[in-house]
C-alpha positions, 0 to 999 in steps of 0.5 A: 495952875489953870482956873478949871483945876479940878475940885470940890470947890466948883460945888462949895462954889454953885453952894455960895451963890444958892446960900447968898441967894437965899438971904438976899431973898430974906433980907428982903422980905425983912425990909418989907416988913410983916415977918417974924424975923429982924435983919439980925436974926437973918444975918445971924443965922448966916453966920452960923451957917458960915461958921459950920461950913468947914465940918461939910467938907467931906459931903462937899467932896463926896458930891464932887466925886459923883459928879466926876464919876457920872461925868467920867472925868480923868483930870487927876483930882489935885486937892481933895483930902488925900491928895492936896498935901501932895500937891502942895508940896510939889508946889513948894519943893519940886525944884529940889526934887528936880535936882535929886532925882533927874532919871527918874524926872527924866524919864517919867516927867513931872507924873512921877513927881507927883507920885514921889510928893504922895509918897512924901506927904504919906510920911509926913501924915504918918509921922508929923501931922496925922490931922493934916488932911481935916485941918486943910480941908477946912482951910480949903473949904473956906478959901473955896467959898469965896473964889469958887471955881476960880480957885487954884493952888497958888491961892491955897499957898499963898494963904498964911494958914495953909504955909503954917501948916506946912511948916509945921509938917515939913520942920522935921524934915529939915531939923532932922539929920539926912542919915536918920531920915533917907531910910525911912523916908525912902521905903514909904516914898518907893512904897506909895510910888510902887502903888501909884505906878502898880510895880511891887517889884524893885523898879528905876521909879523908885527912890534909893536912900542916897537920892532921899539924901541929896533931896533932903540936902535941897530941900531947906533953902525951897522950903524957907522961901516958899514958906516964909511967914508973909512971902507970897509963893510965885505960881510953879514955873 
């Protein structure tokens, strides 16, 4: 994933600078002397900053998205809250997705790809982890303040915060018989793939419950190496 990967970390990014800026200036006026505050007062007002920066994530991205408005950007945005669930299970399970679904993949690329994991991460957040876009945001944010613009989405994957979060809403998936889950699973994905795509009717983009099948026949052996406690996911092929 290129280095310019479109996202609010660019601004958490210009935010750190002006933060560290800011202290250093502190500290040293404190090491001059004369001031009413101690280094420790400095540095502990720091830390309480660095401690409420998870909550500021949504005016972080609220600024980035004015910013690509003013700037009429059309990078489709990978990791803000409603997209990088999404975007990081494309990451971990697009190989068998790949499998499952060669028309579609065929015929409308890895756009339709991400379209099919938006639908899958709209399941997961309605049925496994209703918190989960707050809860990698934080994480997001956190990464994002030390790589800044550097940032990409094999960082965020190979945090061990983030995997965990992903395993945890991805386990039904694998635990739960394909029978139960290809109904279900399948109008949601068609669904938001159907909105994506702007089809309300019956179209070769959407999923039948026989192809949800096979995915999810796929799906364990990509999940338990890109998942694995202290496994290191390679960037996507």
């Amino acid at each position: 994933m290129s280095v310019d990967l479109r996202g609010a970390h660019h601004s958490i990014g210009v935010s750190h600078a002006v933060v560290e800026m800011l202290f250093q200036i502190l500290r040293a006026r404190c090491a001059a002397g004369g001031g009413k505050l101690s280094r420790d007062d400095i540095e502990s007002a720091r830390a309480q900053l660095l401690q409420t920066l998870p909550r500021a994530a949504g005016f972080f991205e609220s600024m980035h998205q004015r910013c690509m408005e003013a700037s009429g950007a059309t990078a489709p945005a990978l990791v803000d809250s409603r997209t990088m669930l999404g975007s990081l299970l494309f990451v971990c399970a697009q190989k068998a997705a790949r499998h499952a679904f060669t028309h579609q993949v065929t015929r409308f690329g890895d756009v339709w790809l991400r379209q099919f994991f938006g639908g899958l991460a709209e399941y997961a957040r309605q049925h496994f982890c209703t918190d989960v876009d707050a809860r990698l945001m934080r994480v997001y944010v956190a990464i994002a303040w030390n790589l800044g613009p550097k940032l990409t989405i094999e960082d965020l994957i190979h945090d061990e915060t983030v995997r965990g979060i992903l395993r945890e809403c991805t386990a039904p998936l694998i635990t739960t018989h394909p029978d139960v889950l290809a109904h279900p699973l399948s109008d949601v994905i068609s669904q938001e793939i159907a909105s994506a795509r702007g089809i309300p009717r019956p179209d070769i983009s959407k999923v039948t419950e026989q192809e949800v099948k096979l995915f999810l026949k796929f799906l364990p052996p990509q999940l338990q190496i890109a998942l694995a406690p202290g496994h290191a996911k390679d960037a996507v092929a």
